[in-house]
C-alpha positions as CSV (number, residue, x, y, z in Angstrom):
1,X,0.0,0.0,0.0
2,X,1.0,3.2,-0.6
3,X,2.4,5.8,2.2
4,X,-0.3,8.0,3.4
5,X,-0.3,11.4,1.0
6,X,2.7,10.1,-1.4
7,X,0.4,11.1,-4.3
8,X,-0.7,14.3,-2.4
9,X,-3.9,12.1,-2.0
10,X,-6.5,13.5,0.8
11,X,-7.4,11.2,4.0
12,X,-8.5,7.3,3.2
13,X,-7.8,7.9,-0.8
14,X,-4.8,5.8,-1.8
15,X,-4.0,4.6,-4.7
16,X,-1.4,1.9,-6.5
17,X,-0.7,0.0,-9.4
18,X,-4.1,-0.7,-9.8
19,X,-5.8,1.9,-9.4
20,X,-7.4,4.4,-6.6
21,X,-9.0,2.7,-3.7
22,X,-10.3,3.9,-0.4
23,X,-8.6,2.7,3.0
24,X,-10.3,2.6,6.7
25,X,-11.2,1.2,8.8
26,X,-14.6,-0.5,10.5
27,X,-16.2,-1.3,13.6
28,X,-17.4,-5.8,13.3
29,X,-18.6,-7.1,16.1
30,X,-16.5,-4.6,18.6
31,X,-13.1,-5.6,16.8
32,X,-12.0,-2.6,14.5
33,X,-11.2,-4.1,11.0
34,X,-9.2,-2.5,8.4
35,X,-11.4,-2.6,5.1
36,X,-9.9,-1.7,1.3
37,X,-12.7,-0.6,-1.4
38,X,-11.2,-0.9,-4.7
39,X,-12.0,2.4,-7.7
40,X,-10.0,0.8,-10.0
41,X,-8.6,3.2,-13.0
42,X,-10.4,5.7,-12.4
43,X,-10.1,9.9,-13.0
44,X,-8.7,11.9,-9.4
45,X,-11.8,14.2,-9.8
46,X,-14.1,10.8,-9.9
47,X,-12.3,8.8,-7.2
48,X,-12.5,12.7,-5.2
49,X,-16.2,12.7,-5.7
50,X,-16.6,9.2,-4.7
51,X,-14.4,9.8,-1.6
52,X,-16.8,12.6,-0.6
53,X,-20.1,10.3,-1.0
54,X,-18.6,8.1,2.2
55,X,-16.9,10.6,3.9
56,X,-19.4,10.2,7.1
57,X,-19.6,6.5,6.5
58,X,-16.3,6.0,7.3
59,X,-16.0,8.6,9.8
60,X,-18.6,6.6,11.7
61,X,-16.6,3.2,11.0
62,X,-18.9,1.4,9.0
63,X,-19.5,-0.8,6.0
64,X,-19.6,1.1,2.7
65,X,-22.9,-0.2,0.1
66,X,-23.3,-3.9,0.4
67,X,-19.7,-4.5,1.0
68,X,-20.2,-5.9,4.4
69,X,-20.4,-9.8,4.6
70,X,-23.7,-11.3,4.3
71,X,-24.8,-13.5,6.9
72,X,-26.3,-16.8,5.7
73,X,-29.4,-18.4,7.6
74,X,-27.6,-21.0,8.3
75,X,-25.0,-19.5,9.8
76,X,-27.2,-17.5,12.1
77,X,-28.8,-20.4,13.2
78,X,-26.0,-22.4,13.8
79,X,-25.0,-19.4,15.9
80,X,-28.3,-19.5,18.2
81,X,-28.0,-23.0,18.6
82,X,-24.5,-22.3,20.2
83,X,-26.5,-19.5,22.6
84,X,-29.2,-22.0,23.1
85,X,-26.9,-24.9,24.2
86,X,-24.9,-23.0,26.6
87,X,-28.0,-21.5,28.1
88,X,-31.8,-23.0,27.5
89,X,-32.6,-25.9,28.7
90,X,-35.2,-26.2,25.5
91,X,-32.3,-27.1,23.5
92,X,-33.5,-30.3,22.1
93,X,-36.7,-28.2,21.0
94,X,-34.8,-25.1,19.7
95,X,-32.7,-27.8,17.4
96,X,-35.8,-29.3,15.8
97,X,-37.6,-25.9,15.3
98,X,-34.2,-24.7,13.7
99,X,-33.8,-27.6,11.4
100,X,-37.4,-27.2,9.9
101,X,-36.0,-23.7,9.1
102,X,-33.0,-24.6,8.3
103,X,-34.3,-26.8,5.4
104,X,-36.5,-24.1,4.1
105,X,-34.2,-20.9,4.1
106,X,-31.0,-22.8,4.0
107,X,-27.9,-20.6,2.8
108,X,-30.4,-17.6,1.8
109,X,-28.5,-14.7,3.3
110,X,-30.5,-13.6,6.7
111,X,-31.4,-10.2,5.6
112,X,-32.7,-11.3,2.4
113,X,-36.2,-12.7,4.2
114,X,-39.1,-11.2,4.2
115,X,-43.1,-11.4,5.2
116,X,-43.7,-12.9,2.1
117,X,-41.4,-15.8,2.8
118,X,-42.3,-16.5,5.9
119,X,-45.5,-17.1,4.7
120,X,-44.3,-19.5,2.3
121,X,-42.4,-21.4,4.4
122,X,-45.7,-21.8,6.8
123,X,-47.3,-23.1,3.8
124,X,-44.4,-25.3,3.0
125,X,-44.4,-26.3,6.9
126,X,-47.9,-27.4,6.8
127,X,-47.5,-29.7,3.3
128,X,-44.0,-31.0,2.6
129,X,-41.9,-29.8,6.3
130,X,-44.6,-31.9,8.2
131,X,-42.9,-35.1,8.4
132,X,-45.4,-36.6,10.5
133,X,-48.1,-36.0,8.0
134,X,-50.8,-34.4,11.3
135,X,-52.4,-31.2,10.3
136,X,-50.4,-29.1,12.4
137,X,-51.8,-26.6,15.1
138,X,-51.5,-23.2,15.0
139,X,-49.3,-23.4,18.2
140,X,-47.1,-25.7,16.5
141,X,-46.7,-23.2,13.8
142,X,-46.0,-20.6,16.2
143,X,-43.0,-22.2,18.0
144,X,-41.2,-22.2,14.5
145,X,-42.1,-18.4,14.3
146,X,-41.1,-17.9,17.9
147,X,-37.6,-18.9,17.3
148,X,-37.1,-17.4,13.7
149,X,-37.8,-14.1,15.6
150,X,-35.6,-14.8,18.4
151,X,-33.1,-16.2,16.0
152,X,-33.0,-12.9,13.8
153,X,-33.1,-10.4,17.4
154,X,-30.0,-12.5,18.0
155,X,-28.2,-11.6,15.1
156,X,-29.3,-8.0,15.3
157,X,-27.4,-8.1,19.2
158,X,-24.4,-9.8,17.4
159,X,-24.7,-7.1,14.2
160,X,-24.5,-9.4,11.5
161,X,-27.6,-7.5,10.2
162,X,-28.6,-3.8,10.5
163,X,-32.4,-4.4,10.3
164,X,-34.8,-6.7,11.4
165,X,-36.0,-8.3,7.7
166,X,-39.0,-9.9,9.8
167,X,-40.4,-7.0,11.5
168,X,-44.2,-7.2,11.9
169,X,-44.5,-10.6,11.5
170,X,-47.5,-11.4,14.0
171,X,-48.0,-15.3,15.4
172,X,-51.2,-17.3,14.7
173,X,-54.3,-16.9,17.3
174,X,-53.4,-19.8,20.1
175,X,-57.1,-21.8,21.8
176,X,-54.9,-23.0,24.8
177,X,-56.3,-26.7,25.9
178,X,-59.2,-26.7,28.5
179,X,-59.3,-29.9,29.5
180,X,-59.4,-30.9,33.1
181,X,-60.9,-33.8,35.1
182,X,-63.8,-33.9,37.2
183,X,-63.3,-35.8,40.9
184,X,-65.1,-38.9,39.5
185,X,-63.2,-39.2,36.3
186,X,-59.5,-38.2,38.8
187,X,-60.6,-41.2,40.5
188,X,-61.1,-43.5,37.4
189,X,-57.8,-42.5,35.9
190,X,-56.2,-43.4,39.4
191,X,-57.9,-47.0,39.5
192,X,-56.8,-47.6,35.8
193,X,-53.1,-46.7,36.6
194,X,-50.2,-49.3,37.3
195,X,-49.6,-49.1,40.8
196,X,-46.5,-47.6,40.3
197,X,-47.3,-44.7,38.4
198,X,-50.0,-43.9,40.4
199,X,-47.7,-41.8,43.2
200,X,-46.6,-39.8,39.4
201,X,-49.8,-39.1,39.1
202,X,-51.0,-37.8,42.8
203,X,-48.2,-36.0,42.5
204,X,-48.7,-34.1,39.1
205,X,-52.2,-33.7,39.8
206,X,-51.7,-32.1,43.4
207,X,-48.6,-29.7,42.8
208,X,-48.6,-29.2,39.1
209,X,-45.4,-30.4,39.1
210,X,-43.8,-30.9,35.3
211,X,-43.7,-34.5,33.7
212,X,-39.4,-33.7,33.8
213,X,-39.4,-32.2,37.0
214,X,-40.8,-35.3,38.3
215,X,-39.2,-37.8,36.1
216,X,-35.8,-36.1,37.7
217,X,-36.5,-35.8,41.0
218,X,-34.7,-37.5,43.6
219,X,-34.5,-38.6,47.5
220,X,-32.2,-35.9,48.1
221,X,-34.8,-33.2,47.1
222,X,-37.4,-34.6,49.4
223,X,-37.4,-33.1,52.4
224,X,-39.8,-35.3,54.6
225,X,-38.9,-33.5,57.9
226,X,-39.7,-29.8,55.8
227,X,-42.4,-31.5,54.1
228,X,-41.7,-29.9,51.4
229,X,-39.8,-31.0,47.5
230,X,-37.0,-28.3,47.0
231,X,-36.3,-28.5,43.0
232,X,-32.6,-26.5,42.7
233,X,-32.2,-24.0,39.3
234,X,-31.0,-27.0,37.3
235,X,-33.8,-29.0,38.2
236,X,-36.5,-26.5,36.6
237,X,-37.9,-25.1,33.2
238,X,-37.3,-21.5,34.2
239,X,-34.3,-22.1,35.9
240,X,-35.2,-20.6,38.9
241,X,-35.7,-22.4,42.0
242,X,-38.8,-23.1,43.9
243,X,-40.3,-25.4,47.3
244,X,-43.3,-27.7,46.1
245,X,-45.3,-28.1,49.6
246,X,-46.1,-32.0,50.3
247,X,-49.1,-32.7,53.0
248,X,-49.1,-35.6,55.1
249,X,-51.1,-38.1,51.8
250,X,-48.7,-37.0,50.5
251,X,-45.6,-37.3,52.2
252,X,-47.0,-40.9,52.9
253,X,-47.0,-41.6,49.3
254,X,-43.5,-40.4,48.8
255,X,-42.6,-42.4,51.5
256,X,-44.2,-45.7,50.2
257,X,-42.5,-45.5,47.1
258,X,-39.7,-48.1,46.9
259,X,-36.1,-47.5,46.8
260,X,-34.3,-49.0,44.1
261,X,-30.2,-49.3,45.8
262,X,-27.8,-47.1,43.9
263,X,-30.4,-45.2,42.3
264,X,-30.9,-41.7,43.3
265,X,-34.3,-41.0,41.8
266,X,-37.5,-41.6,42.9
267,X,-39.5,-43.1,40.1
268,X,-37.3,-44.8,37.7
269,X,-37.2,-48.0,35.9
270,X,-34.6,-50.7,37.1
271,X,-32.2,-48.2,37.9
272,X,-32.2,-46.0,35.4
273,X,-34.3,-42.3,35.1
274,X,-37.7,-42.5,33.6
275,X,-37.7,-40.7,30.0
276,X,-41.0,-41.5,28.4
277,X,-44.5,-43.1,30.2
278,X,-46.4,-42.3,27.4
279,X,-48.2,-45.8,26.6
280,X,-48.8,-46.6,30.4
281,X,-50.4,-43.2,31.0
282,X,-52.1,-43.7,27.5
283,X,-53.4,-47.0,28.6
284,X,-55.1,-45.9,31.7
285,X,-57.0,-42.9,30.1
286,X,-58.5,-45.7,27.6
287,X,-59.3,-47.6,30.3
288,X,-60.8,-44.9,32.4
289,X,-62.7,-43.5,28.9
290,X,-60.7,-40.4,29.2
291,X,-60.5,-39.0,25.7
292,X,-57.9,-36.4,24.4
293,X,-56.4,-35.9,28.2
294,X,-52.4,-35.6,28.1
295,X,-50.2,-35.9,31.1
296,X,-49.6,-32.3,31.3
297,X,-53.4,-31.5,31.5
298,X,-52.9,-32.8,35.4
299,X,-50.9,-29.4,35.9
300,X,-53.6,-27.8,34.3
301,X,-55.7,-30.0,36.8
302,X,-53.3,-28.2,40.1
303,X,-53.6,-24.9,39.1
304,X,-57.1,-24.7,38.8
305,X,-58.0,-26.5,42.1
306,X,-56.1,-24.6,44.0
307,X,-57.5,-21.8,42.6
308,X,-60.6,-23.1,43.2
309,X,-59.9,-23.5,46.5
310,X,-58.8,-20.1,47.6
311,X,-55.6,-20.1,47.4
312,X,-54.0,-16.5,46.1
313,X,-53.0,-16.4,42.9
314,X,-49.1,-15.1,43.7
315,X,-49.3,-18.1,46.2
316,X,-50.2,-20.9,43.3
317,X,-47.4,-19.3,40.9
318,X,-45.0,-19.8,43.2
319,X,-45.7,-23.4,43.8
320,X,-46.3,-23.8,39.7
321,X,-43.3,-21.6,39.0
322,X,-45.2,-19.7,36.6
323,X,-43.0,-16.4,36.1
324,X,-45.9,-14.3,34.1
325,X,-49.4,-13.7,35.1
326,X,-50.4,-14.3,31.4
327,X,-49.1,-17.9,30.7
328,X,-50.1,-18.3,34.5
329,X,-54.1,-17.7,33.0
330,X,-53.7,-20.1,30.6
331,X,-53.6,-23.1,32.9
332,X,-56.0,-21.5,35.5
333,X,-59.7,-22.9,33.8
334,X,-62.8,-20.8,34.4
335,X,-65.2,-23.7,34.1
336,X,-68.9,-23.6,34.3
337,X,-69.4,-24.8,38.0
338,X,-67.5,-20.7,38.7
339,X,-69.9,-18.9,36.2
340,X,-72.7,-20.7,38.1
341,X,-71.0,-20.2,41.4
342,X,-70.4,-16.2,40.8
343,X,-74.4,-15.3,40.2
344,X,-74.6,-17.8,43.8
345,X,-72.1,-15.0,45.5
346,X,-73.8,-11.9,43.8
347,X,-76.9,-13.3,45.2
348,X,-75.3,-13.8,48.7
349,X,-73.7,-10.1,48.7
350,X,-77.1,-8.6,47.6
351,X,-78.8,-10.1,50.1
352,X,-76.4,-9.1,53.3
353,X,-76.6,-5.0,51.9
354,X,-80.6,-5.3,51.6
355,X,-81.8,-2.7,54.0
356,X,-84.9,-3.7,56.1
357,X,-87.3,-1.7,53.8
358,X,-86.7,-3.9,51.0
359,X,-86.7,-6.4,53.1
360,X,-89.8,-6.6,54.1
361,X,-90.8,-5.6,50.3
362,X,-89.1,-8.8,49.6
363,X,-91.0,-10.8,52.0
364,X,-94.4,-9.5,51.2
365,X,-93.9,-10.5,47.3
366,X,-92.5,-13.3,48.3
């Protein structure tokens, strides 16, 4: 390169063998960058001109035109995958919503998406990217747009991009399931379980407790004395840790529950943790002529009871370890038995504020 003003040449014009170019340098990522923008044989007064044009683009240490590396999907995926790993514990989830987008926008560089694409690749989603052949819900759908967005606000905090190319893009109306069990039907789901999921079950269907956080828990988070299951950061969804309270059924329950010797958890199978129960748990909902009831449906189940019950609302999320108020709604169900029982307490309230006037005009109609 040239020494600076050899040719008499003004601030970040050089020029060589080949030609005038432009030298500075740019700001990528927080590492400064030195960065070479070739005029070629050009006239002085041209390549002077063109110097101007940039002037405050350089000043400000940035990328002149669309000289700055484009950013393949790809690669921005790969890079939330690495964020995801070291920090989510929805991994395993994160990876299969990336590689349905992955196979859709593949190398396509990031900022080149748009709306319109999206929508194609929901289209595209619901045909040929649904492997499983289901019609897919409109939550399902959403999860993949939930991390495309988070994937692309990532890579506006790492500045591979200088705009979001998805901005606006709105998520499909969710009906969140309503399904929860009635005392008698409880009790035939119970009587139709193997006797040794049936402690998984009271114990899902009384706390709210996850399916993992139960499948995962062992001896030495059961505090007997405390009477209470103390699940530790790593142990939960939210990564936050929280008591589960345990009553005396309960703790009796816990306490019946056999103790496999070198095992540390408390429901497992021969020794090893429990990963899957779905056709024992799908079994005993034929049985007990439950139709369309999941296992998670039992937190659905604890949430509302307690509720139900009277216990405060800041009380049951701390138990659930719900962090919001609005995904806490969606598992608290308003059922017909409270619409019925709210006119009941209007009724009850009217009639304690009566004064004796009406009263008596009530009794004389009456």
């Amino acid at each position: 390169m040239s020494k600076p003003n050899v040719h008499g040449l003004p601030q970040h014009l050089r020029k060589d063998e080949a030609g005038y170019f432009l030298d500075y340098f740019v700001q990528d990522g927080g590492v400064k960058k030195r960065k070479r923008e070739r005029l070629g044989l050009i006239p002085l007064a041209q390549a002077r001109k063109i110097l101007a044009q940039h002037t405050l683009t350089m000043a400000e240490q940035k990328y002149l035109g669309d000289s700055r590396p484009k950013i393949t999907f790809t690669e921005a995926a790969d890079g939330f995958l690495n964020y995801s790993r070291s920090r989510k514990k929805s991994f395993k989830q994160d990876g299969f919503y990336v590689n349905n987008l992955k196979r859709f926008f593949g190398d396509k560089p990031l900022e080149s998406l748009n709306l319109d694409m999206v929508e194609m690749y929901l289209n595209w989603r619901k045909t040929e990217g649904n492997k499983h052949y289901k019609p897919l819900t409109n939550t399902s759908l959403n999860r993949d747009l939930a991390c495309l967005k988070t994937l692309v606000r990532r890579a506006l905090l790492n500045r591979q991009i200088d705009r979001n190319p998805v901005e606006g893009l709105k998520l499909y109306k969710e009906t969140s399931r309503s399904r929860t069990l009635t005392q008698e039907e409880y009790q035939r789901l119970l009587d139709c379980c193997p006797p040794h999921f049936r402690p998984i079950v009271l114990l899902a269907y009384y706390t709210g407790m996850r399916k993992g956080e139960i499948f995962g828990l062992t001896w030495e988070r059961v505090d007997f004395h405390n009477g209470v299951i103390i699940l530790e950061a790593e142990d939960t969804k939210t990564q936050e840790k929280r008591e589960i309270p345990l009553d005396e059924s309960l703790k009796e329950i816990l306490k019946r529950v056999p103790r496999t010797v070198g095992c540390p958890y408390v429901f497992n199978h021969r020794g090893n943790k429990l990963s899957q129960a779905r056709t024992g748990f799908r079994n005993a909902c034929l049985k007990s002529g439950l139709d369309d009831f999941h296992f998670h449906d039992l937190r659905h189940c604890a949430i509302t009871n307690m509720r139900k019950a009277g216990v405060p609302d800041t009380v049951i999320m701390s138990i659930s370890g719900h962090k919001t108020n609005a995904v806490f709604r969606r598992y608290d169900k308003i059922d017909r038995t409270d619409r019925l029982g709210a006119l009941e307490k209007v009724r009850v309230f009217n009639d304690t504020r009566m004064t004796p006037q009406a009263t008596v005009v009530k009794s004389f109609v009456g």
